[in-house]
Every structure is written in C-alpha cells, then in structure tokens.
C-alpha positions in Angstrom: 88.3 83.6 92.3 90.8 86.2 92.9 91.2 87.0 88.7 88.3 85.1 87.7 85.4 87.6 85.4 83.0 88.0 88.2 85.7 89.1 90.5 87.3 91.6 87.8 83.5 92.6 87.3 83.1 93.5 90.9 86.6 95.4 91.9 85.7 97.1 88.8 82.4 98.4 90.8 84.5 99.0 93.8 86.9 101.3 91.9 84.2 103.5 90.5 82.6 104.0 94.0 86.2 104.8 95.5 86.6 107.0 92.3 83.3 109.2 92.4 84.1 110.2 95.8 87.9 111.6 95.4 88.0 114.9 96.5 89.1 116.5 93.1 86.4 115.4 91.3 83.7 116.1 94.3 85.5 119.2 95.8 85.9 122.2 93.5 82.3 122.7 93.1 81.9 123.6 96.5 84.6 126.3 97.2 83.0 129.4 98.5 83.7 132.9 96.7 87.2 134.2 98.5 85.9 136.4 101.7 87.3 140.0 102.5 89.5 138.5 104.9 92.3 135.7 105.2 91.2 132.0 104.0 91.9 129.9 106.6 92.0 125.8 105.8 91.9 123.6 108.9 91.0 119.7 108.4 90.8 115.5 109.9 90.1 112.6 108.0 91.6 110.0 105.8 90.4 112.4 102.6 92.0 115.8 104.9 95.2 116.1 103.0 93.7 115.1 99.1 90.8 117.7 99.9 93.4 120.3 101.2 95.4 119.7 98.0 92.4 119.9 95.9 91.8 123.4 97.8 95.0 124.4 96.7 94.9 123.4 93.7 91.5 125.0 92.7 91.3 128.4 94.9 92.5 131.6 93.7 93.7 133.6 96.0 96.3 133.3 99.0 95.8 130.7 102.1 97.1 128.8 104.6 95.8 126.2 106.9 96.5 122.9 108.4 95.2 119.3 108.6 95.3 116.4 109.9 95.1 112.7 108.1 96.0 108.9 108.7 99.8 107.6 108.2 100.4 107.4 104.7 97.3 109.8 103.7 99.3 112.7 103.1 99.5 114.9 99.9 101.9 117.4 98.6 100.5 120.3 99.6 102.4 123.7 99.7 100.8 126.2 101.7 98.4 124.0 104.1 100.6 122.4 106.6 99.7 118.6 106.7 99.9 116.3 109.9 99.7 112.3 109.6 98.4 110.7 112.6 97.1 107.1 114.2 93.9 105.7 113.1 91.3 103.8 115.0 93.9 104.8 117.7 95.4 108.3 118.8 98.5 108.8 119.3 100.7 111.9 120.1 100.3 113.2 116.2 96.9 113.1 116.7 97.1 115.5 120.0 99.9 117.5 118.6 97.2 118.3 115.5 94.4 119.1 117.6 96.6 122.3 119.3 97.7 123.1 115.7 94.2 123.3 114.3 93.3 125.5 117.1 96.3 127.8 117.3 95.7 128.6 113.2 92.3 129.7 113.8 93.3 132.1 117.0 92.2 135.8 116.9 90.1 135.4 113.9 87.7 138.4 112.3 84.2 138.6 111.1 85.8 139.1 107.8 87.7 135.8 107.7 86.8 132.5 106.9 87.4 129.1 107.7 87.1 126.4 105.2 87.0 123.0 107.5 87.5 119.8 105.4 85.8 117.0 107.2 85.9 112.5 106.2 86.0 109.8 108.3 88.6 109.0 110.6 88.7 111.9 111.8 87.4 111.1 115.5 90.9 109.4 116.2 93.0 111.4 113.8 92.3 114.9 115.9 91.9 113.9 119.6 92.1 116.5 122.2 91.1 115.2 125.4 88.4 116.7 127.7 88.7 118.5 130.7 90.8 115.9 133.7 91.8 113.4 130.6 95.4 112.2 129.3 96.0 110.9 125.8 95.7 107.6 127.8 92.5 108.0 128.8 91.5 108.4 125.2 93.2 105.6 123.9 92.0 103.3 126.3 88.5 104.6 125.4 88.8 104.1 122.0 90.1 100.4 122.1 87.1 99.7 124.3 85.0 101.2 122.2 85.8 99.2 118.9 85.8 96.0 120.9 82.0 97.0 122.9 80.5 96.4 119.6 78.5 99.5 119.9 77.4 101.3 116.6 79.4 104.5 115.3 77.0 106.8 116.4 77.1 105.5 120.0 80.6 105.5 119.8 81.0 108.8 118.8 78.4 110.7 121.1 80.8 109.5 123.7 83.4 110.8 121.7 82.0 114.1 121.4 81.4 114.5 125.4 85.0 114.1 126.4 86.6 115.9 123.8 88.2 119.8 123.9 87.7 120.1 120.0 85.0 117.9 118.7 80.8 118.3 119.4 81.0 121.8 117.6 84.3 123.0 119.9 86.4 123.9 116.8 83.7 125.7 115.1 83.5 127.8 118.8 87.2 128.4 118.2 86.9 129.9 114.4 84.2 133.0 116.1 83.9 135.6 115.1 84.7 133.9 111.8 82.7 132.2 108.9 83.1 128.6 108.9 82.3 126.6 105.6 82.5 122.6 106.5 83.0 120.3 103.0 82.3 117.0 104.5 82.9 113.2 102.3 80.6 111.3 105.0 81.1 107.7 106.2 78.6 107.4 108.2 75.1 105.8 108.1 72.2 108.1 107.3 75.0 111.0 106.7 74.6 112.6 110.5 76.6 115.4 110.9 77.5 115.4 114.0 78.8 111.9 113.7 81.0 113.0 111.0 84.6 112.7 112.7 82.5 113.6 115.8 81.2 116.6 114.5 83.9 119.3 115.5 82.0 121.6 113.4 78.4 120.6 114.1 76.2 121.5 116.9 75.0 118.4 119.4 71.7 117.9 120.0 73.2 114.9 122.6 74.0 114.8 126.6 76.3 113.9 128.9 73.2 112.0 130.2 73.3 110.4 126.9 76.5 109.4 127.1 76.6 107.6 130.3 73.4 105.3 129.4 75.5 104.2 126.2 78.1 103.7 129.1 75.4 101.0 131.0 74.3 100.1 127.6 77.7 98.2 126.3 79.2 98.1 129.7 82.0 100.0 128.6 84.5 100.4 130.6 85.6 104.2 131.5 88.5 105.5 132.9 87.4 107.3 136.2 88.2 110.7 134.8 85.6 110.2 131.8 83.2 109.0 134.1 83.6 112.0 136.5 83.4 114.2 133.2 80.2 113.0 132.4 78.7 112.6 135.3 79.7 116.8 136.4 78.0 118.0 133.4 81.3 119.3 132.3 81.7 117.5 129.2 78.8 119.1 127.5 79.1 119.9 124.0 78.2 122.6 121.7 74.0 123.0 121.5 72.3 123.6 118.1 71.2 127.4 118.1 74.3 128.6 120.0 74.6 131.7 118.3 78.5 131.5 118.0 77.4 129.1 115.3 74.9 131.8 113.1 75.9 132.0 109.6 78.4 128.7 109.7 77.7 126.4 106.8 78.6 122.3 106.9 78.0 120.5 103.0 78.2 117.0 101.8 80.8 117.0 98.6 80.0 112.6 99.0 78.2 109.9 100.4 78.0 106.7 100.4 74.6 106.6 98.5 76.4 108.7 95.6 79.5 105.8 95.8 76.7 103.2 95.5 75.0 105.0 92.2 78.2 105.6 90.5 78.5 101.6 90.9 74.7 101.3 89.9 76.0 103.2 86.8 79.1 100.9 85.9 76.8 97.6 86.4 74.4 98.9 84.0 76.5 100.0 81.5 78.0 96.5 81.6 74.5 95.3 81.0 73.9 93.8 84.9 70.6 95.0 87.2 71.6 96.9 90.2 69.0 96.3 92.8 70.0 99.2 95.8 69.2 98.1 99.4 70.7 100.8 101.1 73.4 103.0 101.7 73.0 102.8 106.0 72.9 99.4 106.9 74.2 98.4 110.0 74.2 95.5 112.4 76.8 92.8 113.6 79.0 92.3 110.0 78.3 87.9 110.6 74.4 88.3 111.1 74.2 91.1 107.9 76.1 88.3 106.1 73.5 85.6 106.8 70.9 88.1 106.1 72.3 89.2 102.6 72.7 85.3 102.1 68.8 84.7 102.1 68.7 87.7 99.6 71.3 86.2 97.4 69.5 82.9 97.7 66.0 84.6 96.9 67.7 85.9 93.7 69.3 82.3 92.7 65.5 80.5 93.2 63.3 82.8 92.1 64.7 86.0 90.5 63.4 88.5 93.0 64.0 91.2 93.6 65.4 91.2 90.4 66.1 88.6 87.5 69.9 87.3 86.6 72.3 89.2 86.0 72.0 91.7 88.9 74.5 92.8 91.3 72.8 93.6 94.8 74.6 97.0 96.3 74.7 98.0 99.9 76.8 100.5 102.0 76.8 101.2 105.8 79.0 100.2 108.4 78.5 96.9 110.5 80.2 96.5 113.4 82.4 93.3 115.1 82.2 91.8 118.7 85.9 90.4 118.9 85.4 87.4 120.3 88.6 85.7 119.2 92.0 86.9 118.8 92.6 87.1 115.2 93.1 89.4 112.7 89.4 90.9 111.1 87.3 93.4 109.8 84.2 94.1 109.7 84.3 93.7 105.9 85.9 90.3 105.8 83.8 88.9 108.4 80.6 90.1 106.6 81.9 87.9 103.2 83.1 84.7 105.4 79.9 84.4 107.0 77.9 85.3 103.8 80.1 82.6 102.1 79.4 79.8 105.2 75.9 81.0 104.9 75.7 79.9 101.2 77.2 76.8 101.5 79.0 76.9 97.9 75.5 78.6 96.0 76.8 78.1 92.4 76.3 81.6 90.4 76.8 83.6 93.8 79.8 86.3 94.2 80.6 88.8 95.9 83.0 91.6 97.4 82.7 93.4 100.6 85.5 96.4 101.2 85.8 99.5 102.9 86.1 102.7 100.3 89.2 104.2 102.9 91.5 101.3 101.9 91.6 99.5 105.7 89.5 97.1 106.9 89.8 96.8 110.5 93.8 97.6 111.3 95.3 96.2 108.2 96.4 97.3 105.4 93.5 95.5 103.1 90.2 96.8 101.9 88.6 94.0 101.9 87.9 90.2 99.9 85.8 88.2 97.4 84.5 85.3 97.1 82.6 82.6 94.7 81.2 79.4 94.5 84.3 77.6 95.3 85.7 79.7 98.1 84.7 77.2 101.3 86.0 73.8 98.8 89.4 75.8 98.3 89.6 76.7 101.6 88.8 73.2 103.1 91.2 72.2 100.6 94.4 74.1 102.0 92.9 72.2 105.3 91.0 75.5 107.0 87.9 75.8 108.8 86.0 78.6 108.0 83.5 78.2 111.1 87.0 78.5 113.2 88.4 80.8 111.0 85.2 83.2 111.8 84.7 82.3 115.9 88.4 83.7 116.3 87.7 87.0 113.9 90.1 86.0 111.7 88.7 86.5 108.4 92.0 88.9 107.0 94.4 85.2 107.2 91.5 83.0 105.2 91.2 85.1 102.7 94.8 86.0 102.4 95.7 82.2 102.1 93.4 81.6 99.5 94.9 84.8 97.7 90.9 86.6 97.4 92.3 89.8 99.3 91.2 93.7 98.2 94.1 95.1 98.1 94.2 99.4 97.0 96.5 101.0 99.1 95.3 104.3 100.6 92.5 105.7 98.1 92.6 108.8 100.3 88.7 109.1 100.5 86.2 107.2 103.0 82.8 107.0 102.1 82.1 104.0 104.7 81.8 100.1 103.6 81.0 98.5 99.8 78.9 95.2 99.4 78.5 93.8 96.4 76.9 90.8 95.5 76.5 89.3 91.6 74.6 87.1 90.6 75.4 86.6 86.7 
C-alpha cells in the first residue's frame, strides 16, 4: 500500500494541508504596522520558532523576543531567543520558558507592543505551575489527563486553572502594552482560549468548572490542585478585564483552511472532495467505525458523492489507553476503520496528525487499502489484538504503511482522508 497510486494520491493531500499552514506562507500578512515603542516577540507551540523566524524574516524594524517550541522544532532565528522543550509532557525547559517569557515582557509601556505567536502544543511546551504546585504536580496532571480520555477542551480548562501564565495570565503580564496574538489553531471549532490554553485569551471558565471535569473523568489530582481549585485561587483571567482593552488574538490557520487546500489538490487531480468537518471529535476507534459506514455508503451507493471522491475530515479524537502499546490517536482511527471494512475493495485511506507526532512517536500517522488486514494476517498479526492493547504505531510499522515527515513545524490538529477511486 505504502507506494501504491492511491497512497501517493493521498500523502500528496496530506502535504498540501501541512503546506498551506506553514507560517511563512500564512504569517506575513498579519504583521501589524511597527508601534512607537519596542517590538517585543514572545511565543509556545510546535509552529513558535518557524513563526518567530518568519517574524524576522518579514518585519522591518528592530526586535527581540523569545519562544518556546517542541525538541527538534527550533529555527535559526537571530534576534528572538528560541527554547525547545517536552511535549505532551513538561519538563524543566518547559518551566525555565515560562520565567523567560515573562521576564522579556517586564516593565512594558503603552507604547510597546507584544506580538505573541500562538499553535498547538503549547499547553505543555510553556508550563508554569499555579499557586502551591511543583513541576511534578504538573506532569503528573498531564499524563492523567491524556490517559482520562477527556476531550482537549476539558483538558485544557483544567490546564488553564492551575497555571501562573496560561487563561489570559501572559497577556496580564504584557500591561500596559498592546498585545497582537497570530494563532495556527489545532483545536476543534478554533476556541481561543483552548489554543495552548489560552495564555493570551480571556476565560469565560471556573474553578467550579474545573473540578466537575475532575468528577467527570475521575481524574486523579494531586492534593495541591485540588486545594487550588477548590480556594478559588486558581481563577483565571475573565473576558472584559480591562487590562485586556485594545489586545488583538487572529487565526493566520485552521484546520478548515488545511482541509480546503486538500479539497483543492483532489480536484485538480480530478477526485470529488466531499468535506465533513474540520471539528470532529470522539473516541479515534468508534470515529473509525463511523467513517467506515460512510466509506461503505460511498462503495454501494455513491452517496454522498459518486467515485472518485476523497472524504476529508479534521478534529482531534481522543484514546482511552487500555493496553500498553505504542498508539495514537491517528493510527487507532485507521486500524479500526480498516477492521471495520473488512478488506472493502476500492477503499483507502490516511489518517495523520499535520504536527508530525502522533501520540509520542516520531510518526504522523499510516494508510491503508484493501489488502492491509490479509497482509497483516499474513506476517501472523491480529489486528483486533493489535488494537485492544493501543498498539496501532507496531502494525503499521511491520507492514511498512507508516506517515513518516519529520517535524513540519506547524500543527493544524488531525488529517483523515479516505478515497474511494
């Protein structure tokens, strides 16, 4: 499958959605007009150091900033300082950034500005822990979190409530300053406050909020979080605070616009693109079986749309690890879609996430085809197994299928393909 047409047909749509949403092509357009004061760059996120780059690249004047992006992320940058840090989990880069953001936008003026480059990651990539927590705390948080199988806006209101920086604290920090926030989103529905957590954004969420997503997922919170939340102290930035007047937060990409520029390729090679959405969400294995009955639908009937289409979807599911293999949510999506079709001759597709990593490793994603569950049986796997332990990333790397881009230094959340030719 791996270098069969349909699979070069659908990387091929992966690579123009990666490609419409790399910060030098997305970027320049929004740079403000220099202010009367000092340009001041701060910055988390996979996409941090390629935006800050393309900031330097494009703006006039003088500058100087800091940011903060994933291990291998970085960019050459001369006069923004750039930081790489853990991702999904902090570490001491990631605490060590969150001081540095805050110490370069110290004793600002009305007449400075603060340009704040935003993309996803960024919730573990700047991590300054609230009021009574240690690093520990956090990291314990977060590795609960990705395993309660909560969705990313859950997970990140509880972010924002035991955080010193995020839920509109940095954009506290820059007054009396200007901030202007360029944001690539990865998140469904394009919230801002969800954005990295929304260090920028005011919360219209509670503490009180928080702690019934606590109950909800029975997530289980170090004391000191729980003693945040429960004081009140952990409340977060309100919208209409008026250190906030005259701030500014734009989308330079989406995921929708990732999905169009695919729409685009497919129909230039001549294939339907039938869009289902851009913020789907839901456990990856039961969005599989679901996108299976649409596939099917296709195959019998030609509805939604006749042969050849490609079906396009974005979103980000989310995985309850059951099992102790090695997943995504990306690659569980695709094995249970395959399992669901059973084989479907004329059904393929790809599933990747547009940052490069699916999951912890160092793969974006997988395809697959009509042949990928008789190949697999063949090499003497079982792909119900292989799924009940999450541990999609060693099928499809022992029938060679993997996504592999390196870092694409974006994130405009998860790609799902599926052509029907």
């Amino acid at each position: 499958m791996a270098h069969s047409d349909e699979g070069l047909f659908l990387r091929g749509l992966f690579a123009q959605a990666i490609a419409s949403a790399q910060p030098d092509l997305c970027l320049p357009p929004h740079l403000p007009e220099p202010p009367r004061g000092r340009l001041i760059v701060i910055g988390a996120g996979k996409g941090a150091a390629s935006m800050a780059k393309s900031v330097e690249d494009h703006w006039p004047g003088p500058l100087s900033g800091v940011v903060v992006t994933r291990y291998g992320y970085g960019a050459p940058c001369k006069r923004i300082e750039i930081i790489e840090a853990a991702h999904p989990t902090p570490d001491a880069n990631s605490l060590r950034a969150a001081h540095r953001l805050l110490e370069a936008v110290r004793d600002l003026t009305p007449d400075d500005l603060v340009l704040c480059l935003l993309s996803g990651g960024g919730s573990s990539l700047l991590c300054l822990p609230g009021e009574g927590l240690t690093l520990e705390d956090k990291q314990a948080l977060n590795k609960a979190l990705l395993a309660s199988g909560a969705p990313i806006s859950d997970m990140n209101v509880l972010r924002r409530h035991l955080s010193g920086i995020k839920g509109g604290r940095l954009a506290v920090a820059c007054h009396p300053a200007r901030v202007l926030t360029l944001v690539i989103s990865d998140v469904p529905g394009d919230t801002l406050e969800d954005i990295a957590s929304g260090p920028t954004a005011p919360d219209p969420t509670t503490c009180a909020d928080a702690l019934a997503i606590v109950a909800r997922y029975a997530i289980n919170l170090p004391p000191a979080a729980r003693a945040l939340l429960e004081s009140g102290r952990g409340e977060t930035v309100k919208p209409g605070d008026p250190r906030l007047a005259g701030h500014e937060i734009r989308l330079v990409a989406t995921p929708r616009m990732a999905l169009l520029a695919a729409a685009d390729a497919a129909r230039k090679a001549g294939v339907t693109p039938v869009l289902l959405g851009d913020a789907i969400e839901g456990e990856a294995r039961e969005v599989g079986k679901v996108m299976a009955g649409l596939a099917r639908n296709v195959a019998d009937h030609g509805e939604p749309a006749p042969r050849p289409c490609v079906l396009l979807s974005g979103g980000e599911c989310t995985v309850t690890i059951r099992g102790d293999g090695h997943g995504g949510r990306n690659v569980e999506f695709l094995l249970a879609l395959a399992i669901a079709l059973n084989g479907k001759e004329g059904v393929f597709a790809l599933a990747g996430d547009t940052d490069g990593v699916d999951g912890a490793q160092e793969v974006a994603g997988a395809v697959i085809g009509p042949n990928t569950l008789a190949r697999a049986h063949g090499l003497g796997m079982r792909p119900h197994d292989a799924l009940a332990r999450n541990d999609a990333h060693h099928f499809f790397a022992a029938l060679g299928d993997q996504v592999i881009t390196g870092p694409t230094r974006t994130n405009v959340n998860d790609f799902r393909a599926i052509y029907l030719p």
